[in-house]
LUMSE-213493 format. One line per 2 residues: number of its first residue (from 1); their letters; for each residue x, y, z of N, C-alpha, C. Coordinates in steps of 0.2 Angstrom, whole numbers, plus 2048, in hexadecimal, padded with zeros to 3 digits. Example, Ala and Ser with C-alpha at 12.3 -4.5 7.8 and 13.67 -1.06 7.14 Angstrom:
2
1> AS> 842 7E4 827 83E 7EA 827 842 7F0 827 | 840 7F5 823 844 7FB 824 840 800 827
# end
This chain:
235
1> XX> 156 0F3 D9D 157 0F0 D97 159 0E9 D98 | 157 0E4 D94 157 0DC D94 15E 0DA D96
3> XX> 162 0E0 D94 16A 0DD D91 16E 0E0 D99 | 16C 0E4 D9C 16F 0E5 DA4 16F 0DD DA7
5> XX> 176 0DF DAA 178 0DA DAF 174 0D9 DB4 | 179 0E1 DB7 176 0E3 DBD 172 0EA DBD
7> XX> 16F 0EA DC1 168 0F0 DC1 169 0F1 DC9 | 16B 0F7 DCB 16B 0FA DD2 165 0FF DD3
9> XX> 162 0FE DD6 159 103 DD6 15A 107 DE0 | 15C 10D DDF 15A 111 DE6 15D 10E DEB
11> XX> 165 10A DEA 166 104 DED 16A 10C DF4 | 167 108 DFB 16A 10D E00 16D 107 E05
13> XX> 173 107 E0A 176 105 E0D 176 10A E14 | 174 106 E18 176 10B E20 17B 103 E23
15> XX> 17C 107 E28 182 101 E30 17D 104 E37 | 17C 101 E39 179 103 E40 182 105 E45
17> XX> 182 109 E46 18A 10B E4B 185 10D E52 | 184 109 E57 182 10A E5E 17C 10F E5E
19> XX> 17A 115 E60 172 11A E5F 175 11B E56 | 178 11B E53 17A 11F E4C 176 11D E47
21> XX> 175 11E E41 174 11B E3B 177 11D E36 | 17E 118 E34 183 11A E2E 181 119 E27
23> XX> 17F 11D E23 17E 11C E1E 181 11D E17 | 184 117 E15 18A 117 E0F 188 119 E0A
25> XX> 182 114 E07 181 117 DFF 179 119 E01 | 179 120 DFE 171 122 DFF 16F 123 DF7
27> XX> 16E 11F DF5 16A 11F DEF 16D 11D DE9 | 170 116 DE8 172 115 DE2 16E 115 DDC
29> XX> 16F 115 DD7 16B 114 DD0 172 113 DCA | 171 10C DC7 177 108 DC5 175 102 DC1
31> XX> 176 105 DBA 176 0FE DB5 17C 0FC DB2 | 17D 0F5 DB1 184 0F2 DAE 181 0EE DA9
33> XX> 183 0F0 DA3 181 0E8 D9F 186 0E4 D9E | 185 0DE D9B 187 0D8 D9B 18F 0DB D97
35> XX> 196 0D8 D99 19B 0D8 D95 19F 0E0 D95 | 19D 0E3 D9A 19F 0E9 D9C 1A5 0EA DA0
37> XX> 1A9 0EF DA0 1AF 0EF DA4 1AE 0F6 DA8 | 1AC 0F6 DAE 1AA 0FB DB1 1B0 0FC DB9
39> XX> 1B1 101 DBA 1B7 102 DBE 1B3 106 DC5 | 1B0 104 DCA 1AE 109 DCE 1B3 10C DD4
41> XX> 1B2 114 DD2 1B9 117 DD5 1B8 11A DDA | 1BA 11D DE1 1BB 120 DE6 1BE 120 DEC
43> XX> 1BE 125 DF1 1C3 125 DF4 1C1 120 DFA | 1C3 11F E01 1C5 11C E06 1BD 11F E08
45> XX> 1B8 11C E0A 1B3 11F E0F 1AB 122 E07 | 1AD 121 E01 1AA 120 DFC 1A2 11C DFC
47> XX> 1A2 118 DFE 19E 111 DFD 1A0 10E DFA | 1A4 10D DF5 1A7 106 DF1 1A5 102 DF1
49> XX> 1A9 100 DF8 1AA 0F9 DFB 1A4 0F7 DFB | 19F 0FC E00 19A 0F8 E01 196 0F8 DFD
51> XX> 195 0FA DF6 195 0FB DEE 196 0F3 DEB | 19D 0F1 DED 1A0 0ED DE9 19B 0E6 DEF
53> XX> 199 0E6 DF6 196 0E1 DF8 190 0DF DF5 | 18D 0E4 DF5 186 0E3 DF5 185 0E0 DEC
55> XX> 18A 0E2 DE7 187 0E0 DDF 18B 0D9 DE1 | 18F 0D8 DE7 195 0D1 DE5 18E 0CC DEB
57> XX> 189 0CD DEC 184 0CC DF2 186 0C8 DF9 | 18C 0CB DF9 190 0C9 DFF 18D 0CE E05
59> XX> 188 0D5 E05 186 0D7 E08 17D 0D9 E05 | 179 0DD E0A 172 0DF E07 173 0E6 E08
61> XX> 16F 0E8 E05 16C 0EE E04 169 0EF E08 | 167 0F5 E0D 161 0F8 E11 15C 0FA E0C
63> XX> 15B 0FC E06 156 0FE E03 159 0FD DFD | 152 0FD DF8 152 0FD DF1 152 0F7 DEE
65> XX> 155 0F6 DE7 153 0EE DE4 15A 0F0 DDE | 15B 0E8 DDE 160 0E6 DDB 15D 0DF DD8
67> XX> 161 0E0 DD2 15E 0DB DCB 166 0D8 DC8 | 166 0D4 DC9 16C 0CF DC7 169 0CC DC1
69> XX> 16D 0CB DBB 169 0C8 DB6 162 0C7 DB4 | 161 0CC DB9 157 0CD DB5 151 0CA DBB
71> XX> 156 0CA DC0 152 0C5 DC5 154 0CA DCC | 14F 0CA DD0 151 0CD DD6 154 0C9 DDD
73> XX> 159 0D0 DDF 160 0C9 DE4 159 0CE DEC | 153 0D1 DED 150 0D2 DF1 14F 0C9 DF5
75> XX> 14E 0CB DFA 14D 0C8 E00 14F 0BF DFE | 156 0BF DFA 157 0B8 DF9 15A 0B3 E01
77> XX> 159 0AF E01 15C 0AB E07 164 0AC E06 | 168 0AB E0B 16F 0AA E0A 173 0A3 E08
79> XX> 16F 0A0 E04 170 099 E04 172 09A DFD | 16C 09C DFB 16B 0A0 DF1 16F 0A5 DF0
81> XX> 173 0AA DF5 177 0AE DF5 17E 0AD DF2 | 180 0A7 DF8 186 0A2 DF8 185 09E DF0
83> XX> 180 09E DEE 182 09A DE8 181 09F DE1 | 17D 0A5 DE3 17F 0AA DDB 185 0AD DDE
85> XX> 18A 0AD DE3 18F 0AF DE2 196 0AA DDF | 194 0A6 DDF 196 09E DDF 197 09D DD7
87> XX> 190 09E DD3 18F 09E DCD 190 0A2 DC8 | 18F 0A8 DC9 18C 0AE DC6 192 0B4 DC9
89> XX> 198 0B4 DCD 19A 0B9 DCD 1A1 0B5 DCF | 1A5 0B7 DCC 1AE 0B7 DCF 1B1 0BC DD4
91> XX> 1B4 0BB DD8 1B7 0C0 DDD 1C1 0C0 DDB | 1C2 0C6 DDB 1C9 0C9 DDB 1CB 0CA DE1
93> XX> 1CE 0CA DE7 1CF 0D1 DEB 1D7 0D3 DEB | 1D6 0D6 DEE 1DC 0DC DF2 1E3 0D6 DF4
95> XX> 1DF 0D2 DF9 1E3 0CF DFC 1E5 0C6 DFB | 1E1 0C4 DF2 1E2 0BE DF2 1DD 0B9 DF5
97> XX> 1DD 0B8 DFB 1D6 0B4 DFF 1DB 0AD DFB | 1E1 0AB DFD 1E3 0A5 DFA 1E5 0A0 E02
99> XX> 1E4 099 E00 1E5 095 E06 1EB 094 E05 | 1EF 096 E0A 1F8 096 E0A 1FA 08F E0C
101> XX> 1F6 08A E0E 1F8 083 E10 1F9 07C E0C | 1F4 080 E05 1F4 07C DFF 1F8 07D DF8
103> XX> 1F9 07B DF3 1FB 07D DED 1F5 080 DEB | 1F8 084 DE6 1F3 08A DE1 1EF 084 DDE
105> XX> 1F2 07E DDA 1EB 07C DD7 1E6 079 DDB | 1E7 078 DE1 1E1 075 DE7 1DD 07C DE7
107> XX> 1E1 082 DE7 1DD 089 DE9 1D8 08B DE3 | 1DA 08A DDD 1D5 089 DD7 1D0 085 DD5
109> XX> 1D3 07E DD8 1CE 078 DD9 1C9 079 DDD | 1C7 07C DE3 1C3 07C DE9 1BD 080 DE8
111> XX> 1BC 084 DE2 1B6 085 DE2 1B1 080 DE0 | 1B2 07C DDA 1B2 077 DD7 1B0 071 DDC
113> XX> 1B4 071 DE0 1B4 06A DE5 1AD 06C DEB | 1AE 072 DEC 1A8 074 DF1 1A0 070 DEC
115> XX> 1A1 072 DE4 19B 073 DE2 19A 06A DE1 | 19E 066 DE2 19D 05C DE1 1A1 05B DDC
117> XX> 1A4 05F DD8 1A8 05C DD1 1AE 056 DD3 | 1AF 051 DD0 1B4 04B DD2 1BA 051 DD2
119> XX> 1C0 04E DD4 1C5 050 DD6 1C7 050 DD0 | 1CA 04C DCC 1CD 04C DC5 1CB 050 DBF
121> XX> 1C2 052 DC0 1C1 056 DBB 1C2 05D DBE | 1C3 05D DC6 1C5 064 DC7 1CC 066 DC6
123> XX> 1D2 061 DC6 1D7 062 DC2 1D9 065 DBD | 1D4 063 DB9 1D4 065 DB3 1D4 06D DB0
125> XX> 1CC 06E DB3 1CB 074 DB4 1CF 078 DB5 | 1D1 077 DBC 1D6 07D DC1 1DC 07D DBD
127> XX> 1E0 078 DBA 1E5 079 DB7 1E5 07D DB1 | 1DE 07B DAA 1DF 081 DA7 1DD 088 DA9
129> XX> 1DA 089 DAE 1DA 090 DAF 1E0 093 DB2 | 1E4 08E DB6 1EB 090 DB7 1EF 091 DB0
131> XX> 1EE 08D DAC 1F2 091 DA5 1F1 097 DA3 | 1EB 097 DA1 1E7 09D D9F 1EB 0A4 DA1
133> XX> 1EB 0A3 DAA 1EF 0AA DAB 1F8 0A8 DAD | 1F7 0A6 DAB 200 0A3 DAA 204 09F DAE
135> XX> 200 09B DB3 205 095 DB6 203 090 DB6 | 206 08F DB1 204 085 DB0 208 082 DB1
137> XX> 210 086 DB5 214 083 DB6 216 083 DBC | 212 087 DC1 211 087 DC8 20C 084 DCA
139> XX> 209 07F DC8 203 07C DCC 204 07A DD3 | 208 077 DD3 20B 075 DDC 20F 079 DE1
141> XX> 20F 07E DDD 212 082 DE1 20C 088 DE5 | 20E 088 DED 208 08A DF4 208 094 DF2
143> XX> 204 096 DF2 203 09E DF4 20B 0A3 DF6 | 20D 09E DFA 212 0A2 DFE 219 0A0 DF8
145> XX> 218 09D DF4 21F 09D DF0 21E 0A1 DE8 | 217 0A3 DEB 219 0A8 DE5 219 0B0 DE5
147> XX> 21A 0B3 DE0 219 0BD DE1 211 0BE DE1 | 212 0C4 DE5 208 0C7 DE4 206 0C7 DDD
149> XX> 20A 0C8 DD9 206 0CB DD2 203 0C0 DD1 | 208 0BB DD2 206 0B4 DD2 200 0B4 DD4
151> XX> 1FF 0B6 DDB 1FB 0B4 DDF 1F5 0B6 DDD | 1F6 0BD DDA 1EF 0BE DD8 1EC 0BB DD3
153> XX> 1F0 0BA DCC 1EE 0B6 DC7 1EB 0AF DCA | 1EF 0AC DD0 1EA 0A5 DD2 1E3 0A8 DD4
155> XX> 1E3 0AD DD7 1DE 0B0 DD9 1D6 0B2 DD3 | 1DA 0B3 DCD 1D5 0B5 DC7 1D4 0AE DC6
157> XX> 1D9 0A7 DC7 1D6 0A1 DC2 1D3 09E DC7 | 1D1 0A0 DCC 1CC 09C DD3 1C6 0A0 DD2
159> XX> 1C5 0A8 DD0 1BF 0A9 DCE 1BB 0AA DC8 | 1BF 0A6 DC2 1BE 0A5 DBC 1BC 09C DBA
161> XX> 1BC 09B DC1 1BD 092 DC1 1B5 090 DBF | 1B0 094 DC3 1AA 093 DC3 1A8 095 DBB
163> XX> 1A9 099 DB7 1A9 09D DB2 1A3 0A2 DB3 | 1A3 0A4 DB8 19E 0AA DBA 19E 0B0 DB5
165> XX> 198 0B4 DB4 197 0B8 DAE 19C 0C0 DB0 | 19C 0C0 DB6 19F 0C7 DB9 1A4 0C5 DC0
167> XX> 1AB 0C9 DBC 1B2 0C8 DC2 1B1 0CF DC3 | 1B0 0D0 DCA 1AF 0D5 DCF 1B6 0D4 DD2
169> XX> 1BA 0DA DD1 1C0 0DB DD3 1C1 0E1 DD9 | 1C4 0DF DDF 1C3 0E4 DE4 1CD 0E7 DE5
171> XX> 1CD 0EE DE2 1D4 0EF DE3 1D8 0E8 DE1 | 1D7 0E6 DDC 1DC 0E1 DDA 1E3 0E2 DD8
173> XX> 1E5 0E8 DD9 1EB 0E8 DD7 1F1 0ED DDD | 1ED 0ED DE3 1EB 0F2 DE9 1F4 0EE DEB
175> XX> 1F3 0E9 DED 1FB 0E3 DEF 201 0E2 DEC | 200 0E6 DE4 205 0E6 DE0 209 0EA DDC
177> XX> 210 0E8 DDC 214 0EE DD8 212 0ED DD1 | 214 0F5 DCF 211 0F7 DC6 212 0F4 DC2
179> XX> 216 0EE DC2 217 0EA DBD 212 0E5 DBE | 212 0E2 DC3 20E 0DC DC4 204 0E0 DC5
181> XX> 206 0E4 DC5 1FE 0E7 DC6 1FB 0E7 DBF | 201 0E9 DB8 200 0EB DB2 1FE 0E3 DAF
183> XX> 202 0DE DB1 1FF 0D8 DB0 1F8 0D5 DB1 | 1F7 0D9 DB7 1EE 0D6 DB8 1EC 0DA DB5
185> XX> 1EB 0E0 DB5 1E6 0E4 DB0 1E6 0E1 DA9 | 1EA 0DE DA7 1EC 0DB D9E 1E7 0D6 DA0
187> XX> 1E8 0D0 DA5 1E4 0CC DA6 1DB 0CD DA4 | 1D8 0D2 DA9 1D3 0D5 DAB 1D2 0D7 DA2
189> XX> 1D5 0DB D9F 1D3 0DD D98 1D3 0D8 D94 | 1D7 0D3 D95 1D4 0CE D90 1CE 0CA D91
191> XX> 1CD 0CA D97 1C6 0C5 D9A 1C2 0CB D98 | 1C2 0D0 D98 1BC 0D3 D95 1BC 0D3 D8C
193> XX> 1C1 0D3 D8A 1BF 0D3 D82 1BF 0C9 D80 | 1BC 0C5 D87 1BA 0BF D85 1B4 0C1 D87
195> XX> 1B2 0C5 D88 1A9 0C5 D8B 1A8 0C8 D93 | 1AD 0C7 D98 1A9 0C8 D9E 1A8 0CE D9E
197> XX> 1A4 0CE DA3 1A2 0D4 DA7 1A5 0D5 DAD | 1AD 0DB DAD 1B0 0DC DB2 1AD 0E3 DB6
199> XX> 1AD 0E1 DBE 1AA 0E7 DC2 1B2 0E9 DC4 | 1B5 0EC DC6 1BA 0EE DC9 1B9 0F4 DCE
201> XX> 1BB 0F3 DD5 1BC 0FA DD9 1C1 0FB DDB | 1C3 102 DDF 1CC 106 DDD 1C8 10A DE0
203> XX> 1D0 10E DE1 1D0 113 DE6 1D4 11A DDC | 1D6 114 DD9 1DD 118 DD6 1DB 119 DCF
205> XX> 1DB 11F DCF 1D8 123 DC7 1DD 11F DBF | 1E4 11E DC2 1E6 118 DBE 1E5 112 DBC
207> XX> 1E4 110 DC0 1DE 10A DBF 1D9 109 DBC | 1D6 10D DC1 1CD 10F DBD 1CD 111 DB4
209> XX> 1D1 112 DB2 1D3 114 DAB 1D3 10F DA7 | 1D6 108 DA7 1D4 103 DA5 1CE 100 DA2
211> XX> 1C9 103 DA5 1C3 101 DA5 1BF 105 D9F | 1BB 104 D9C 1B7 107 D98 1AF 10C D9B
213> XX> 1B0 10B DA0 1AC 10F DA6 1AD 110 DAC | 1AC 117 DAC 1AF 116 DB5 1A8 11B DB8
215> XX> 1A9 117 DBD 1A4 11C DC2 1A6 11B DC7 | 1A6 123 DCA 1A8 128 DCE 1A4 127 DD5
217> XX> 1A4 122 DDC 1A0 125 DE0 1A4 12A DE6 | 19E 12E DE9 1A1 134 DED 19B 134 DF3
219> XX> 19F 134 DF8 199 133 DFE 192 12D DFF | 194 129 DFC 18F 125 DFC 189 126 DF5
221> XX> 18C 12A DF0 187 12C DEB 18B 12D DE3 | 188 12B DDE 18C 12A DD8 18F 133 DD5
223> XX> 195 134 DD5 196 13A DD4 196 13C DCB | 19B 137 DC8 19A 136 DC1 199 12F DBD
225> XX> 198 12D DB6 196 126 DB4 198 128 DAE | 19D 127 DAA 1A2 129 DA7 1A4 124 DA0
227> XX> 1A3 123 D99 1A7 120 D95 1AD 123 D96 | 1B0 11A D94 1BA 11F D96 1BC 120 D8D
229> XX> 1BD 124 D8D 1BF 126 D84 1C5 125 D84 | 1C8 125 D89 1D0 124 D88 1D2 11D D87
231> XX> 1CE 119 D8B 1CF 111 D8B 1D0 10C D82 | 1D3 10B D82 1D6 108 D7C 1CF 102 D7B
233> XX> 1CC 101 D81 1C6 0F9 D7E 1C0 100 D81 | 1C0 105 D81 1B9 109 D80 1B4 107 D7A
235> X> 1AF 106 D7C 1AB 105 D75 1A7 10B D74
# end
């Protein structure tokens, strides 16, 4: 359909391990449309992860075809890669990915800065996205002086900076006590009732709840694919 974001077609994943051949996901088949909030859930040795690389095109596929926006991410250069990841997709993770040396508004400004934007106008930028998730009163303050639940929210306004159509969230709340975890998923729910498209992946069926879809993988293979009826933004 015209309105799918992402389109997974037969998508299969192997690792060469010495004579072996490990094979993660043996056949995916997966549509997202545009402004969806999708939770993919599974245990430790699932495919996830390698789930969550391959639509984040930080990794390939060994088989199949995947269609990003209607366009195929098949045999692109890694140059094109680095830059639909750039423009087209925000990263969450687990553990921050924040540069301890600098102040959080340099850590929000520096995607911007990579792309040629003046310094001033990237100012600009990084400081309201830092409002937006609630420190606008911390901009000079370094990673290390603030709590994980801080550090993650720097973390959403560095991959909201691009205004990318889909935040791809990996265990983002994997680092955090229950309070501060409840605060990102508030986050995460209102950027979708502004229009994104949130991927999320989780180990934790709490979590995954959040979401208005959850899929289940099991062994490298989609177990179930699920409206969540409980979810209060179910549609």
């Amino acid at each position: 359909m015209k309105d799918n974001l992402i389109s997974l077609k037969n998508i299969r994943k192997s690792y060469k391990m010495g004579s072996l051949n490990l094979e993660v996901l043996k056949g995916i088949d997966l549509e997202i449309k545009k402004g969806e909030y999708v939770a993919i859930l599974g245990s430790s040795g699932s495919g996830k992860s390698t789930m969550m690389n391959i639509i984040g095109c930080i990794d390939v596929k060994s088989e199949g075809m995947y269609y990003l926006n209607g366009a195929s991410i098949d045999d692109i250069a890694e140059d094109e890669l680095a830059t639909i990841r750039n423009r087209e997709i925000g990263f969450v993770f687990q553990k921050f990915n924040l540069i301890t040396k600098f102040d959080i508004l340099y850590n929000v400004q520096l995607p911007l800065l990579l792309k040629g934007l003046k310094k001033s106008e990237t100012i600009e930028i990084a400081t309201k996205y830092l409002e937006k998730v609630g420190l606008g009163d911390r901009l000079k303050h370094k990673p290390t002086e603030l709590s994980g639940g801080q550090q993650q929210r720097v973390a959403i306004a560095r991959a909201l900076i691009c205004e990318p159509e889909i935040i791809l969230a990996d265990e983002p709340t994997g680092n955090l006590d229950s309070h501060s975890g409840e605060e990102i998923l508030k986050i995460f729910n209102n950027l979708h009732n502004e229009g994104k498209t949130i991927i999320m992946i989780t180990h934790d069926e709490h979590i995954a709840m959040e979401a208005n879809r959850i899929i289940r993988l099991s062994d490298g293979l989609i177990e179930s694919d699920i409206q969540n009826k409980t979810s209060e933004k179910a549609i």
